[in-house]
C-alpha positions as CSV (number, residue, x, y, z in Angstrom):
1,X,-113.6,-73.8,-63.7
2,X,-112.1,-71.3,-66.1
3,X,-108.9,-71.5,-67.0
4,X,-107.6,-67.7,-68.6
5,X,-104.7,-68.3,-70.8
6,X,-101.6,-66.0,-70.1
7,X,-100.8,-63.8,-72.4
8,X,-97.6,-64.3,-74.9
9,X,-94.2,-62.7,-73.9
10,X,-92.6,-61.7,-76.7
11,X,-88.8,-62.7,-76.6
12,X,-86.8,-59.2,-76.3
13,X,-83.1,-59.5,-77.0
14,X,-80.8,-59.0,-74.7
15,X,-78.8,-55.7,-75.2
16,X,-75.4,-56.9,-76.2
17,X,-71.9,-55.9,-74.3
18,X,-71.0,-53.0,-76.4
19,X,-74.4,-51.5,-76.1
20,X,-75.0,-51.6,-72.3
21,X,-71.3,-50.3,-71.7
22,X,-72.3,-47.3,-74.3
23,X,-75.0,-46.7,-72.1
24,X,-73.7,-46.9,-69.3
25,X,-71.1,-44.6,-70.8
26,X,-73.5,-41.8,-72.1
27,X,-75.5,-41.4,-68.7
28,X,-72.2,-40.3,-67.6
29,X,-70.6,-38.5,-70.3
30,X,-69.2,-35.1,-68.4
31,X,-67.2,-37.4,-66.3
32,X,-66.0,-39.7,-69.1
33,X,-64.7,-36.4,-70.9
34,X,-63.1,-35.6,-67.6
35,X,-61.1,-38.9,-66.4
36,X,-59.9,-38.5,-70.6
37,X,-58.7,-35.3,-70.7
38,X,-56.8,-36.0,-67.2
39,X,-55.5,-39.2,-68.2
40,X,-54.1,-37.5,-71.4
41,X,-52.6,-34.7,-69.1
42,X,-50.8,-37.0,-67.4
43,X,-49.5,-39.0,-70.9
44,X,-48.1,-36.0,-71.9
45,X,-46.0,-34.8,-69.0
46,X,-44.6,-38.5,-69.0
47,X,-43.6,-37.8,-72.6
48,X,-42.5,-34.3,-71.7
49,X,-40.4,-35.2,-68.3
50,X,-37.9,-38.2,-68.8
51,X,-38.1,-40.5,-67.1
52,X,-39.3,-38.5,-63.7
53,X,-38.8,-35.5,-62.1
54,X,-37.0,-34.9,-58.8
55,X,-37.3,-33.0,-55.2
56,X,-34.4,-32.8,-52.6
57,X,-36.3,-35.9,-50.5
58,X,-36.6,-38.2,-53.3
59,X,-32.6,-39.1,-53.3
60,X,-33.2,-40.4,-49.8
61,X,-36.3,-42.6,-50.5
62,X,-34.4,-44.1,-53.2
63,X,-31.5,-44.8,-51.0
64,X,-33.4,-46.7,-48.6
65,X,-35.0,-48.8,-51.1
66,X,-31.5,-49.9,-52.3
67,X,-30.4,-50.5,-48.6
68,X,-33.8,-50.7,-46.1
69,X,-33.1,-49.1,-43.0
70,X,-35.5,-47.1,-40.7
71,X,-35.0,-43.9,-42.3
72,X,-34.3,-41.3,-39.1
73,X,-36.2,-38.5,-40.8
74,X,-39.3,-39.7,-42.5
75,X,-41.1,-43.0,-42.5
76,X,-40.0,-45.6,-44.6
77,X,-43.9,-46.5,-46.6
78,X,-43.1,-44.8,-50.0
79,X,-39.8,-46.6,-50.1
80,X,-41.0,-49.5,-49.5
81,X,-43.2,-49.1,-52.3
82,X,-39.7,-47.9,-54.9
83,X,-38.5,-51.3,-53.3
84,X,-41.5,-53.3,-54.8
85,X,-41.0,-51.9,-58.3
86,X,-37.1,-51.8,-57.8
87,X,-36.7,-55.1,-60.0
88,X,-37.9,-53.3,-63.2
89,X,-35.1,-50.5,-62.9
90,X,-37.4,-47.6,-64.5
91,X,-38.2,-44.6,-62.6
92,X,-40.6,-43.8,-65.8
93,X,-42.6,-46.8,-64.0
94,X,-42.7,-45.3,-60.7
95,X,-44.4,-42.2,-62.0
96,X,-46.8,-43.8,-63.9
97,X,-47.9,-45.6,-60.9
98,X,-48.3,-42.1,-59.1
99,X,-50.4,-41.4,-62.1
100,X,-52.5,-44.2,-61.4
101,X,-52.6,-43.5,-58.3
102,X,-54.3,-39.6,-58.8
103,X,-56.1,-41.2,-61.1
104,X,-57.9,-43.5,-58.6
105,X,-57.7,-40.9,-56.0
106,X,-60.5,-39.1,-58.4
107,X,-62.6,-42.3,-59.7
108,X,-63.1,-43.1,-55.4
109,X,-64.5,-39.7,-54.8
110,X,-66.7,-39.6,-58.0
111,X,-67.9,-43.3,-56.8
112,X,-68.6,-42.5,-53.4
113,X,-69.9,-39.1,-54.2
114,X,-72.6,-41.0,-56.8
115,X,-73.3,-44.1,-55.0
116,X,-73.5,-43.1,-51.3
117,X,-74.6,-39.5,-51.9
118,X,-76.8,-39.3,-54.5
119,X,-74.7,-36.4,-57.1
120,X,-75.4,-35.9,-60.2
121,X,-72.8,-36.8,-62.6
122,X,-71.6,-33.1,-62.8
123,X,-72.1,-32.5,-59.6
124,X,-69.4,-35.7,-58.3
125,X,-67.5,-34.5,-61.9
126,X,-66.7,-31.3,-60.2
127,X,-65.5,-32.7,-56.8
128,X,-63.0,-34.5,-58.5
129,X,-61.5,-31.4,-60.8
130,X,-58.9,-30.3,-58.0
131,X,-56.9,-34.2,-58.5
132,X,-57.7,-34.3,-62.4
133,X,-57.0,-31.1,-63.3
134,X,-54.5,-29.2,-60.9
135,X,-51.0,-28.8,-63.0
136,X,-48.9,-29.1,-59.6
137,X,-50.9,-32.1,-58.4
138,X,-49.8,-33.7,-62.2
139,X,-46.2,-32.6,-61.5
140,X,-45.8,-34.0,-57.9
141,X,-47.7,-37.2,-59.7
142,X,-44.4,-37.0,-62.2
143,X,-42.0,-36.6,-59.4
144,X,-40.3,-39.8,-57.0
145,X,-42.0,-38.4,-54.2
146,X,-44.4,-39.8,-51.3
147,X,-47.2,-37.5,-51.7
148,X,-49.1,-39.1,-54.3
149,X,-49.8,-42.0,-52.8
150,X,-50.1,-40.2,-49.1
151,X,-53.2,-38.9,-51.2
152,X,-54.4,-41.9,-52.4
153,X,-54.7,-43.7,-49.2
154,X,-56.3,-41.1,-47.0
155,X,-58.7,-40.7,-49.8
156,X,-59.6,-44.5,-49.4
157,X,-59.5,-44.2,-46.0
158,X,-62.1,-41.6,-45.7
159,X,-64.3,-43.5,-48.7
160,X,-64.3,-47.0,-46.3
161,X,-65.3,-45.2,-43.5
162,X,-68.3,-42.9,-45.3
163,X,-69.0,-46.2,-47.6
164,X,-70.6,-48.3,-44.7
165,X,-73.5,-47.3,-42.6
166,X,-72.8,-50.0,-40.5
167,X,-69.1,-51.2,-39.5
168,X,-68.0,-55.0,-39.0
169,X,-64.7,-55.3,-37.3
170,X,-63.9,-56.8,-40.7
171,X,-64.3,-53.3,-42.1
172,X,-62.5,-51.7,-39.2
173,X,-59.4,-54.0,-39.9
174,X,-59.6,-52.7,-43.0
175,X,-59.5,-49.1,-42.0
176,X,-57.1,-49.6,-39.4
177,X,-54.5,-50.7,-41.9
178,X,-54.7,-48.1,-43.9
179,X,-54.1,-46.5,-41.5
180,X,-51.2,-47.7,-40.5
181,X,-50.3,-47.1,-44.4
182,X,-50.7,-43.7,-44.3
183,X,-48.8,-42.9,-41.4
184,X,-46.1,-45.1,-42.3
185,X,-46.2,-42.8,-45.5
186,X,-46.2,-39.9,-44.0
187,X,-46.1,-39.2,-40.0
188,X,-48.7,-36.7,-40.5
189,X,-51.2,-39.8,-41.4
190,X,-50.9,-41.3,-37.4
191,X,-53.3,-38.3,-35.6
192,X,-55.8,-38.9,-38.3
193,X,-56.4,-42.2,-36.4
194,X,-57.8,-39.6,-33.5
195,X,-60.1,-37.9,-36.1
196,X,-61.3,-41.2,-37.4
197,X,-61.8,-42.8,-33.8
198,X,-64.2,-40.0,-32.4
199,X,-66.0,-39.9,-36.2
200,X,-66.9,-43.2,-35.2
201,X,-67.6,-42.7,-32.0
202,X,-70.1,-40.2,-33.3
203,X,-71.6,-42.4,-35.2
204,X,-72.1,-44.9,-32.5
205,X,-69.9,-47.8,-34.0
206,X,-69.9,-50.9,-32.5
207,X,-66.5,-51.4,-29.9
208,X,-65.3,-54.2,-31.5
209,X,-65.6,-52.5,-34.8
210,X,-63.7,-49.3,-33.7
211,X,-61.2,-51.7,-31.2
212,X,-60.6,-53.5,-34.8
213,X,-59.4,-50.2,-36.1
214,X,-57.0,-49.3,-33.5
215,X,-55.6,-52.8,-33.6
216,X,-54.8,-53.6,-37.3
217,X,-53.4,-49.7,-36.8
218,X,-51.5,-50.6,-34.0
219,X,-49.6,-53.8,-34.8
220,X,-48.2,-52.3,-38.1
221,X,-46.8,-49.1,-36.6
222,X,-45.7,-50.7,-33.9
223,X,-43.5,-53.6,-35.8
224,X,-42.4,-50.5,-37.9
225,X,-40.9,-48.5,-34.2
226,X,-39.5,-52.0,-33.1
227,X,-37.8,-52.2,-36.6
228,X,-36.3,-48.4,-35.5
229,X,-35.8,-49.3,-31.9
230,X,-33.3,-52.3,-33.2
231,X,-31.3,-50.2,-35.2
232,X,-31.4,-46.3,-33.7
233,X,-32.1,-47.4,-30.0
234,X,-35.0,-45.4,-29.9
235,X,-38.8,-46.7,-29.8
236,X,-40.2,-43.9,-32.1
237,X,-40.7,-43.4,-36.1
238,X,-38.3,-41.2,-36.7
239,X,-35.7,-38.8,-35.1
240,X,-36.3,-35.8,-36.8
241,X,-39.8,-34.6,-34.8
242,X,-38.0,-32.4,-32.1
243,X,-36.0,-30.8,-34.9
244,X,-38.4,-30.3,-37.1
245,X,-41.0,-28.8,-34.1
246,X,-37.3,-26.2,-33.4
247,X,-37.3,-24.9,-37.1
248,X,-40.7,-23.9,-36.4
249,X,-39.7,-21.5,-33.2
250,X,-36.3,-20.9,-34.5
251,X,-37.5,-17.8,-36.1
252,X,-39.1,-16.2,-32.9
253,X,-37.3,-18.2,-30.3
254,X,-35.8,-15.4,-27.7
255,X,-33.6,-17.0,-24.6
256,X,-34.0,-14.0,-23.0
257,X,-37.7,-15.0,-23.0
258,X,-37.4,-18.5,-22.4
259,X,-34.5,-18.3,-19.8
260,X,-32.9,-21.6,-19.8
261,X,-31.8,-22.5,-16.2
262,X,-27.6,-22.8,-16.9
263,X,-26.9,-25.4,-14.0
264,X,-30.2,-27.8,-15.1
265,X,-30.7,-27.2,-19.3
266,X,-27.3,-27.0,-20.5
267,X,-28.1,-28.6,-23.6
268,X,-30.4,-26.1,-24.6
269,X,-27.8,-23.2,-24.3
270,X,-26.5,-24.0,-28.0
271,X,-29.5,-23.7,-29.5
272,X,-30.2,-20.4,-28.5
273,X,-29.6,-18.3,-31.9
274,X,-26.4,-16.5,-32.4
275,X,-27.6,-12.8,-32.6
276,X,-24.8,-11.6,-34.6
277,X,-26.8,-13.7,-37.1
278,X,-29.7,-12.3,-38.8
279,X,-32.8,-13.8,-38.1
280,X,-34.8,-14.8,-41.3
281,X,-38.9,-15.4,-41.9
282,X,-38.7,-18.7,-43.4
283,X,-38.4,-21.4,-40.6
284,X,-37.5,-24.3,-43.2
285,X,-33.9,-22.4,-43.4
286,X,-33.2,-22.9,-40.1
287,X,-33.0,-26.7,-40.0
288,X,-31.9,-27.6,-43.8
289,X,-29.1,-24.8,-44.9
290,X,-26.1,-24.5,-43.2
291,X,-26.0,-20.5,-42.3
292,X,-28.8,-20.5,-40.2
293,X,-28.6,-24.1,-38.9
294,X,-25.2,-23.6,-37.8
295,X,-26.5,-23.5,-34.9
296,X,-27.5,-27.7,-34.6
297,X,-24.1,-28.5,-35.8
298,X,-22.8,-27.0,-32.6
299,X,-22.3,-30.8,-31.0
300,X,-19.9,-31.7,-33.8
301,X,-22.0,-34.6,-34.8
302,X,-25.2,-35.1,-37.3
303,X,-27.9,-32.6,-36.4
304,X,-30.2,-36.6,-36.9
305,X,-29.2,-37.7,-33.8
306,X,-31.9,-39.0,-31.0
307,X,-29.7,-36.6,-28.3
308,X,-29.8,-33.6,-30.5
309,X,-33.6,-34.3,-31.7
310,X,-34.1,-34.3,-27.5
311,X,-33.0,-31.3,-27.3
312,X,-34.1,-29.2,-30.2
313,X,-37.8,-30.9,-29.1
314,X,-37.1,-29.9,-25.6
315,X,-36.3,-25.9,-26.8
316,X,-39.1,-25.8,-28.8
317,X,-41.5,-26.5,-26.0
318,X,-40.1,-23.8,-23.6
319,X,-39.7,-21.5,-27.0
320,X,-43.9,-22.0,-27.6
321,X,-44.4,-22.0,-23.4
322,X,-42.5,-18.6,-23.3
323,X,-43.3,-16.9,-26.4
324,X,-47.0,-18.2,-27.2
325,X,-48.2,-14.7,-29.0
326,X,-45.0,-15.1,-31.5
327,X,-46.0,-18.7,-31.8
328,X,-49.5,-18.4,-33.0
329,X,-48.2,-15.2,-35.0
330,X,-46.3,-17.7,-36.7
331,X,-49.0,-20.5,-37.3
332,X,-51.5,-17.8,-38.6
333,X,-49.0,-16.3,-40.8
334,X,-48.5,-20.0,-42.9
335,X,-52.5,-20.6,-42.6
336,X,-53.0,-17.4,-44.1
337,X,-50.4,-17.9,-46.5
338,X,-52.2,-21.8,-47.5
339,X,-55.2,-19.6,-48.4
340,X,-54.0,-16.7,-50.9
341,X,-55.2,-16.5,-54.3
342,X,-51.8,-16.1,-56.1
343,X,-48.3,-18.6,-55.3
344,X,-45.4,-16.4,-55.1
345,X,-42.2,-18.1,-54.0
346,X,-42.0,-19.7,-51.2
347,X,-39.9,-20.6,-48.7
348,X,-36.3,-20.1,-51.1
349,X,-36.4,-20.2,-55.3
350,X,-34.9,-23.6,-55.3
351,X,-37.8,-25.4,-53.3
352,X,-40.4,-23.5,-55.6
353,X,-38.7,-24.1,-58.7
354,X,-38.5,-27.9,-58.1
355,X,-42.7,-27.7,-58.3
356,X,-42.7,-26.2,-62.0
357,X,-43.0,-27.9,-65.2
358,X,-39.8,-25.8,-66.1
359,X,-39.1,-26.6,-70.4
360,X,-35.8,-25.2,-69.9
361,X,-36.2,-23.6,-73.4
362,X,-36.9,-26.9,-75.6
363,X,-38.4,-26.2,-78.9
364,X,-38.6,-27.5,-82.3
365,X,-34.7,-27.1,-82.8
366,X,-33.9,-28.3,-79.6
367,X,-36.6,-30.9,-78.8
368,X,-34.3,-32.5,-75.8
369,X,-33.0,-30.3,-73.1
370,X,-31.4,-31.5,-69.7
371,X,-33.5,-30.0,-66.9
372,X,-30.3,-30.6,-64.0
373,X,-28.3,-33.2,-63.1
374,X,-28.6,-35.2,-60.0
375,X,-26.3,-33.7,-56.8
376,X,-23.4,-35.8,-56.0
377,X,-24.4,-35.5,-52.1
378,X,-23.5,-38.5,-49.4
379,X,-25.3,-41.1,-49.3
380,X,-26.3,-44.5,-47.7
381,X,-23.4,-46.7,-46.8
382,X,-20.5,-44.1,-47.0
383,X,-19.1,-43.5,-49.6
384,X,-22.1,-43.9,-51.9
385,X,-23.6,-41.1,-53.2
386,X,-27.0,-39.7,-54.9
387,X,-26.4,-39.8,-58.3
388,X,-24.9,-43.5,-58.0
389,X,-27.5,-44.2,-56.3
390,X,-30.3,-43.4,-58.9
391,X,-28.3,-44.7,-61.7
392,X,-28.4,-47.9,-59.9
393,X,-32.0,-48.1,-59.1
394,X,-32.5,-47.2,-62.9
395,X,-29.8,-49.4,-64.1
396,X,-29.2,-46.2,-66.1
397,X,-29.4,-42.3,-67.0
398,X,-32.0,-40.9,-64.5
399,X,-31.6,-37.2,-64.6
400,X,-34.7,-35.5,-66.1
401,X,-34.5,-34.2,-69.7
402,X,-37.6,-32.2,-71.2
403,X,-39.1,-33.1,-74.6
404,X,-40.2,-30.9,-76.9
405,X,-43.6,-30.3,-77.7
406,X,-45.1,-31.6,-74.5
407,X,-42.8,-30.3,-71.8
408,X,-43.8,-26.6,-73.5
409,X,-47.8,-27.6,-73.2
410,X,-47.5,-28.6,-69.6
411,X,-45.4,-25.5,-68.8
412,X,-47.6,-23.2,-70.2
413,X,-50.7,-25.7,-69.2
414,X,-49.5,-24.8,-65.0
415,X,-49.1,-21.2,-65.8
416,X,-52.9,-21.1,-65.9
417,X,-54.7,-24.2,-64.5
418,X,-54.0,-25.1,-60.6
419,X,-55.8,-24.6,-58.0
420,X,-54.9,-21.3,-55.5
421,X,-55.4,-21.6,-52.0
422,X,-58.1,-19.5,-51.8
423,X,-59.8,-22.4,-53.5
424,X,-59.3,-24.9,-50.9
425,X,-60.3,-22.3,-48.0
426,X,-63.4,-22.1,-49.6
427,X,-64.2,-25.5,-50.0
428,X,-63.2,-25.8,-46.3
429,X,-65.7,-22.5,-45.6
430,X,-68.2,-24.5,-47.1
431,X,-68.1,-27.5,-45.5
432,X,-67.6,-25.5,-42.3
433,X,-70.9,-24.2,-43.2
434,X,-72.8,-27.2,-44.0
435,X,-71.8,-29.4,-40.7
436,X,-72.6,-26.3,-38.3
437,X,-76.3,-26.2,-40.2
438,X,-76.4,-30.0,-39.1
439,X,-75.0,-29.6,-35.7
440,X,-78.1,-31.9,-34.4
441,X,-76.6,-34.5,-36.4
442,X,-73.5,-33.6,-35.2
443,X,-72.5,-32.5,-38.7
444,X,-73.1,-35.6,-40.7
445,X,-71.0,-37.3,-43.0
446,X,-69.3,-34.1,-44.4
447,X,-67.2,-34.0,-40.6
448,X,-64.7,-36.5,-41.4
449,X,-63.2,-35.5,-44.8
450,X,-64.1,-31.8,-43.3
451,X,-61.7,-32.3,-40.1
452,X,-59.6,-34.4,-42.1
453,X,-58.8,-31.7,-44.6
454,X,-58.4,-29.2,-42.2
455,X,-56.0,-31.4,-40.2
456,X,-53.7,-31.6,-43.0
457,X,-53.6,-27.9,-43.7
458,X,-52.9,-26.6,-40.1
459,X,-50.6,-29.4,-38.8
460,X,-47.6,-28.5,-41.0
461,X,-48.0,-24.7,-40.0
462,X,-48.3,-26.0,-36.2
463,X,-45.1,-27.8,-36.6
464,X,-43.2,-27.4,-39.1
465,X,-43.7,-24.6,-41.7
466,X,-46.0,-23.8,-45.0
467,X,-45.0,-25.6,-48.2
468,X,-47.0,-25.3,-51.4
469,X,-46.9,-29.3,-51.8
470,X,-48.7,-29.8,-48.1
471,X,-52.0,-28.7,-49.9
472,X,-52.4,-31.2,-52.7
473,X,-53.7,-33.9,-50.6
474,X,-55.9,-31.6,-48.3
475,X,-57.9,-30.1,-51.7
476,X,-59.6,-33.2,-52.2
477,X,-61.1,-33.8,-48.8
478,X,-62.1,-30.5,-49.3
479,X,-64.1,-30.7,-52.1
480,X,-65.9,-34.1,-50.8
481,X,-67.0,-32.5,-47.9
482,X,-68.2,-29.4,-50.0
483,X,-70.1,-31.9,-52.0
484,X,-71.5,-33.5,-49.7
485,X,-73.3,-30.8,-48.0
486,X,-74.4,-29.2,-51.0
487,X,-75.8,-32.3,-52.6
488,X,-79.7,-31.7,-53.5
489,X,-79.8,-35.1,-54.9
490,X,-80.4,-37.9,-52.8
491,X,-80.4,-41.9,-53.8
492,X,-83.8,-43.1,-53.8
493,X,-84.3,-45.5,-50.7
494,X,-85.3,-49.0,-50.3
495,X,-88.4,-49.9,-48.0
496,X,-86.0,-50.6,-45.3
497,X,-83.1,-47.8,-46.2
498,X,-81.9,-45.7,-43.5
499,X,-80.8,-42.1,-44.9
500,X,-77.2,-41.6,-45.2
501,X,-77.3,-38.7,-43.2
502,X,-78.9,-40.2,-40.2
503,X,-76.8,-43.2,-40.2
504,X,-73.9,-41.3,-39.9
505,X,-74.3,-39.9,-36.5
């Protein structure tokens, strides 16, 4: 017997830390130079805005995080979330969160987009350019509003769900709670559950996986509507979905048309419009300024109220049921509108100033300008106001002030780079495009961010009106579904691999 000797290994040195990382680092370098240059976007409008910016909504979210309550208007997630960090007393901190939060919003999709999908590095680079780069997504990061993180979560949402070819019900619990999240976050977020259920259905999840989903959805919201129950006597989320649905037919509503019967509806007779009144195109008036929502205040009582929130509801059915061509007038004007290459103002100046990284005329003389002081308007219990109310969640001066040099880049930075709407209707064009080539497959993966995108931009025009802020979060599931039906690049398989495509349907 022969015994061959084996040849010597030589001993080859384990690449150290620094060197792997570099690497790993180089093989991705257009994406590196990306996530930078965001991240150093976002540093300066924190030093240029201090300590945050503010919208008309964010005095409310920070009143309920200084006294919880079911908010009647909006959910009560975000708040919850200015209630975690409340205990540090800096708004500054809140924003930086947010920042975080866009920030992770972008690494998910690049992740998902490189792992699951096969992109290049610039390929899953440019997917993300819509949340790194847009100036008004950076601005609503700076701002104590909910829509950050509304963006966040149905971005993770939508990465669970693609990330698994095949769901446990551990995974589905998962999903189902965010969820719950999002809707809790915004109300919008609860009918993506529908688009999410029949996505899975698609693919042929296992019931217990998809029953795991609606559950851990379920028991979350549903706590939440008992919280409301207990204190507004109504088993809902909020009390502001009628009114909201009547300041979307307010502007077309006729009750010559709609012919409320005076014996049987006599609580919709004062909210027919006063036609000494002139009637205006922007529906948002209607329900939040006085002139033209004079006539909700017609009970003597707040306009929030379940009765009044009936009613409006009520009118606003028979208004669409009556007057359906003025209806879908409406909702194509506002689509149309999401998609146009420039931003004009939109609905009034003051919303679509309090979206601009306004410098307010800072310079090298003047480095510190006051943008505006916080409104004295009531507030949560009575007799508190807004501006006490922010000075005590800061334990201190909260108005914004802009600081010179960097509150002059970013103003000049969002004159130029943000992303029009005619952007995200081609995204959506594409993506369109790519599931109807794979209609055997019943469009793929690309249908859920696809549908999910396109949800967000047509519900606020369905019930509620246009606003330049209801796009942000819709932009990147625009872009990932663009992606992922023009990838050419697909991850190389294992023996056993099943091809993303096929697994998803």
């Amino acid at each position: 017997m022969v015994t061959v000797a084996e040849p010597a290994q030589a001993d080859v040195p384990t690449p150290s830390k620094g060197v792997r990382l570099l690497g790993f680092l180089k093989q991705r370098r257009l994406s590196v130079i990306a996530f930078t240059l965001g991240s150093l976007l976002r540093v300066i409008a924190m030093l240029g805005y201090r300590p945050a910016m503010w919208f008309n909504d964010s005095y409310e979210y920070v009143s309920v995080a200084l006294h919880p309550r079911p908010h009647p208007i909006r959910p009560d997630g975000y708040a919850f979330w200015l209630l975690i960090l409340k205990p540090f007393h800096s708004f500054a901190l809140v924003v930086f969160t947010q920042h975080l939060m866009g920030l992770a919003a972008a690494v998910l999709i690049y992740v998902l987009l490189r792992r699951k999908f096969g992109l290049p590095d610039w390929g899953a680079t440019i997917a993300t350019v819509p949340v790194l780069f847009d100036a008004y997504q950076i601005q609503l990061e700076q701002m104590v509003m909910s829509d950050t993180m509304f963006t966040l979560l149905i971005v993770a949402l939508v990465t669970v769900v693609l990330w698994h070819r095949k769901m446990s019900w551990k995974t589905g619990a998962a999903v189902g709670l965010l969820l719950a999240l999002t809707a809790l976050t915004r109300s919008i977020g609860l009918p993506i559950l529908a688009v999410v259920v029949v996505f899975l259905l698609i693919k042929r999840t296992h019931w217990k996986a998809i029953a795991a989903v609606v559950t851990a959805c379920a028991v979350p919201v549903v706590a939440y509507m008992g919280w409301f129950a207990s204190a507004n006597g109504q088993f809902a989320m909020t009390q502001s979905d009628g009114l909201i649905l009547y300041m979307r037919t307010a502007k077309f509503a006729d009750c010559k048309k709609i012919k409320p019967d005076l014996q049987r509806e006599q609580d919709l007779i004062p909210l027919c419009n006063n036609p000494s009144i002139e009637r205006s195109e922007f529906s948002q008036l209607y329900l939040w300024y006085s002139g033209l929502g004079e006539v909700l205040h017609r009970w003597g009582t707040d306009k929030f109220d379940r009765s009044i929130n009936d009613a409006a509801g009520k009118f606003a059915k028979r208004a669409i049921l009556a007057q359906p061509g003025d209806y879908l007038s409406a909702v194509t004007g506002d689509l149309l509108r999401s998609f146009r290459w420039d931003r004009p103002v939109f609905p009034d100046a003051n919303t679509w100033n309090q979206y601009q990284f306004f410098n307010k005329g800072v310079s090298k003389k003047d480095p510190v300008r006051q943008m505006s002081s916080v409104p004295k308007w009531p507030s949560y219990p009575q007799g508190s106001t807004t501006d006490r109310d922010v000075v005590a969640y800061e334990q201190g001066r909260a108005s914004t002030r802009a600081y010179w040099p960097w509150a002059t880049f970013m103003e000049r930075y969002q004159r130029i780079f943000y992303l029009p709407g005619l952007g995200v209707g081609l995204a959506l064009l594409v993506g369109i495009a790519g599931v109807v080539v794979r209609w055997r497959r019943l469009g793929g993966p690309a249908l859920l961010p696809l549908v999910a995108s396109a949800a967000l931009v047509v519900a606020p025009a369905a019930t509620a009106e246009f606003d330049y802020r209801y796009l942000l979060p819709a932009a990147p599931l625009a872009f990932l579904a663009a992606a992922i039906v023009l990838r050419r690049v697909r991850p190389r398989r294992e023996p056993s691999a099943v091809p993303v495509e096929e697994a998803a349907v």
